[in-house]
N, C-alpha and C positions, 0 to 999 in steps of 0.2 A: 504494500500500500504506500502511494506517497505524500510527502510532506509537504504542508506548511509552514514557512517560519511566522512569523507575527512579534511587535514589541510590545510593550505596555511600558509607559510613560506616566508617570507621576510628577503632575506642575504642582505642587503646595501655595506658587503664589498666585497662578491664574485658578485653583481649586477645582484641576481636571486631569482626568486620567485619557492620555491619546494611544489607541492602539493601531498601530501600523502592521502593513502585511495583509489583512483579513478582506479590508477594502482599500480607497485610495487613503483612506483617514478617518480614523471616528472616533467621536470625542465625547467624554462622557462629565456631566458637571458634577464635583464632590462635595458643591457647597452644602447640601442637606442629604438626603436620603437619596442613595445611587441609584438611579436608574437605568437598570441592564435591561431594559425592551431594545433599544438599536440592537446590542449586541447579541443578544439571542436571535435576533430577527435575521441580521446577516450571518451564526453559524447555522441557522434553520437553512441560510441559502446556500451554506457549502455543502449540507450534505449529500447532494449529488453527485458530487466531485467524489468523495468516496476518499477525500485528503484528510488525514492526521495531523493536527496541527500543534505546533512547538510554541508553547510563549517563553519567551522571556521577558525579565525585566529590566529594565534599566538602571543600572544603581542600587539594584535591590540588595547588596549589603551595608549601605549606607543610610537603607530607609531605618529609624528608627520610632517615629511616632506610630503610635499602637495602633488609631483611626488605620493610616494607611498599610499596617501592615494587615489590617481584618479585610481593607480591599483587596490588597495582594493576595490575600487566602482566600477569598471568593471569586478572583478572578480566576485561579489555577482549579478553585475547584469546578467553575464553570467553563474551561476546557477541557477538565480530565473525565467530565460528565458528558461532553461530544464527544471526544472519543472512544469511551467506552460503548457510546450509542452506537457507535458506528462497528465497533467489533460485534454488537449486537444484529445490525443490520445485517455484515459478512454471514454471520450463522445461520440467521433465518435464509439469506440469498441462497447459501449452502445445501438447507435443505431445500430447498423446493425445486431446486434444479438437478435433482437426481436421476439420472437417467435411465438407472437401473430397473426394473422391476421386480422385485422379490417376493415369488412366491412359497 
């Protein structure tokens, strides 16, 4: 299966997180309560592609405020929740395209 890279980007002073790679750019605002609709909405649209995607972060051993390290762990975990869907999808694809017939 192949890869996507992606970045995520953490501005503290503009209070946004930019992920790159996934589209041309999309930008999520961290002034209050994050809103992960764009981003669900565009990995809803990769799964076609049938692509594994890699975040990384940026700086992410320098992040130290707690707020954004609970984004960083919702963002990873809202990658590793696509991917798993999609080894999900491989299995079901797997079976139903069995060619065999076993009686």
């Amino acid at each position: 299966m192949d890869e996507l890279n992606c970045s995520a980007k953490l501005d503290s002073e503009e209070n946004t997180i930019t992920i790159n790679g996934l589209t041309d750019e999309l930008s999520l605002d961290m002034g209050r309560d994050i809103d992960f609709t764009a981003l669900i909405q565009e990995l809803t649209k990769k799964i076609d592609e049938e692509k594994t995607i890699v975040l990384t972060v940026e700086d992410e051993e320098s992040i130290t405020d707690s707020k954004h390290k609970l984004i960083i762990g919702t963002l990873k975990k809202i990658f590793d929740s696509y991917n798993e869907s999609l080894k999900d999808i491989e299995v079901v694809s797997d079976d139903n395209n069995e060619d065999e017939i076993l009686f």
